[in-house]
C-alpha positions, 0 to 999 in steps of 0.5 A: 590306762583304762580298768579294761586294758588293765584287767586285759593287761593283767591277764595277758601276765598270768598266761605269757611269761618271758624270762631272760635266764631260760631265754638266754639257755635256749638260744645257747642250746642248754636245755637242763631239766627240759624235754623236747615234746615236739619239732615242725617246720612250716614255710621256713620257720622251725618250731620246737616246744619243750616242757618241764614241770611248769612251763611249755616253752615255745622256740620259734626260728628262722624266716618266714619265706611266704607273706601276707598270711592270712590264715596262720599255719599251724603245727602237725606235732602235738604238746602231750596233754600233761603239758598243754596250756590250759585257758578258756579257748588259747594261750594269749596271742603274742605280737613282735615287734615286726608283726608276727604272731604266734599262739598256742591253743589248748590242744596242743597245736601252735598257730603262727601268722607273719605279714611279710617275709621279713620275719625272721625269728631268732630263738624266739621264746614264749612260755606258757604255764602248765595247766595241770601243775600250776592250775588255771581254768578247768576244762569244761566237758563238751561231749560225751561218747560211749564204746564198747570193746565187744558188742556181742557176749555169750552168757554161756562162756561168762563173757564180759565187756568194758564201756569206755566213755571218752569225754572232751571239751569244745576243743576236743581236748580230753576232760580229767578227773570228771564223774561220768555216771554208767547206766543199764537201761535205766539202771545206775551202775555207779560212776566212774572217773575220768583218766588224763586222757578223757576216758572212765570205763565200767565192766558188765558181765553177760547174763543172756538178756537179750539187747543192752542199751547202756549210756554214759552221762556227764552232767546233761551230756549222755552217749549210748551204745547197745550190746548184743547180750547172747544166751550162747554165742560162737563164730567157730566152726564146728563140724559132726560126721559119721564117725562122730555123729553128734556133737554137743555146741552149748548145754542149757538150763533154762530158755526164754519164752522168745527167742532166736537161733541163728547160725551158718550152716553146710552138710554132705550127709543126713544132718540136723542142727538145733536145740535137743533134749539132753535125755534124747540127744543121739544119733538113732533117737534124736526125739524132743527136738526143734531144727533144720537139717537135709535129709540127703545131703544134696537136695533138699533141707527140713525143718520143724520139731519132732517127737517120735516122727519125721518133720516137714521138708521143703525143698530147697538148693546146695545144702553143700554151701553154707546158708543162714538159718533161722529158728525162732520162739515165740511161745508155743510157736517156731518160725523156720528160716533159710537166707532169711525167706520163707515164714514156716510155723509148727506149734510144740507143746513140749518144749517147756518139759526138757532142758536142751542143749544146741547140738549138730547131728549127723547119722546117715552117708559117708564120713563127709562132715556136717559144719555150723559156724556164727551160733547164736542163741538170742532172747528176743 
């Protein structure tokens, strides 16, 4: 025998054990400290696979009904992945003697193949070692993917998120006990392992940055995901009338040089949303204020900032129905939006000299409300 058939011998032996006494269990349905992973049937032949601290054991039964496979058909239940053979690419392929063949690959999955219709397996067993009880080849990580369970934080509400690296081999199976390294822009943020399933997490607390790319890194491979990382950020509606005519959304400090405030919003009555000075946020002296508002609640809406004085109005369609606004810093300067058109500019010289707070304001008309809803205040 050749030193190559030899080492291929040798090999096949390290991966493919028969051994009579589990044989003779199976076949006799005794199956002690075993636990059944999985049962399929396909072109009439069964396959169950067990496991126990060991061994993955394969039964193959009954008798192949169509021939001539060329293509081999392959299980829909999975061995778990404490429980999967764990070569380079699959198990060794195992050849009967009347010309089937059966593998199982290290995802889990079971391929047979059978040439004629005379394939009749009788309990037929291969057994396979477990991987992570006994060793063998490491799987080697293939690719990297980052994720997020938020991709939106309010720093405001002390939001945090997780980032889940999910890393795998070119089998896609999960890759344990790997090093994923977690950084913020270019920033480490140390490193984290890999669980049985493939996946290292790290947390990030909101600080009101603006946009936060993150990535994942195993080795060369690497993943980003981007995060909206909010000065304030809420989806709920919140709602001012005449008897309650101003209501405070988010107390603020300190604000950027840049940024965005969006948000959705509808009015029957004379109303305002925006960032106002804490010292001046009421109803009859809504002073040192950047906003959009209407002024009747049915015609038209304004914008700007005010002093001591009225602001600019435009004229525009339904206040009644929601719209999308849009405010915008940039310096000394303020954009105004609506639907995302038009392009209305003021220069405020005050804004520096007051800490704000985003608030709804409504003081004229009836008892019908005023609603905002999908407040964002963003650094841009």
């Amino acid at each position: 025998m050749s030193k190559q058939v030899t080492g291929i011998v040798s090999w096949l032996k390290e991966w493919f054990y028969d051994k009579a006494e589990v044989q003779a269990l199976l076949v006799s349905g005794s199956l002690p400290n075993l636990s059944q992973k999985g049962t399929f049937t396909n072109s009439g032949v069964t396959v169950t696979t067990y496991s126990d601290e060991a061994y993955v054991y394969v039964v193959f039964s009954g008798t192949l009904s169509s021939s001539g496979n060329t293509m081999p058909i392959q299980s829909t239940s999975t061995i778990p992945s404490n429980y999967r053979p764990n070569s380079p690419v699959m198990s060794p392929i195992h050849t009967s003697s009347n010309g089937y063949q059966l593998e199982v690959l290290a995802n889990g999955k079971v391929n047979f193949w059978g040439s004629t219709s005379a394939n009749t397996f009788v309990a037929t067993t291969v057994m396979y070692p477990v991987a992570s009880r006994i060793g063998g080849v490491t799987p080697v990580p293939s690719s990297v993917s980052l994720a997020s369970d938020k991709s939106i934080l309010s720093a405001y509400d002390s939001d945090t998120c997780t980032l889940s690296a999910t890393v795998l081999d070119s089998s896609n199976n999960p890759v344990p006990s790997v090093t994923v390294e977690f950084f913020n822009g270019a920033t480490s943020m140390g490193t984290s392992p890999t669980d049985s399933n493939g996946v290292a997490t790290k947390s990030y607390s909101a600080t009101g940055v603006g946009d936060v790319t993150f990535t994942a890194q195993v080795d060369s491979l690497t993943s980003t995901y981007t995060v909206e990382d909010c000065i304030y950020y809420n989806t709920a509606e919140i709602s001012t009338n005449y008897t309650n005519n101003h209501v405070t959304v988010a107390s603020l400090s300190t604000l950027p040089s840049s940024f965005e405030l969006t948000f959705d919003y509808k009015t029957n009555l004379e109303g305002r949303v925006g960032l106002f000075s804490q010292t001046n946020f009421s109803a009859s002296n809504p002073n040192y204020s950047v906003f959009v508002g209407s002024p009747n609640g049915s015609s038209s809406w304004y914008y700007g900032y005010r002093t001591t004085s009225t602001s600019t109005t435009d004229v525009s369609a339904s206040p009644t129905d929601y719209h999308n606004y849009l405010i915008k810093r940039n310096g000394s300067s303020f954009t105004y939006k609506r639907d995302g058109s038009g392009n209305y500019s003021k220069t405020v010289s005050f804004f520096d000299s007051y800490n704000y707070l985003i608030g709804l304001m409504g003081w004229h008309g009836t008892s019908s409300s005023s609603s905002a809803k999908n407040i964002k205040l963003k650094k841009v």
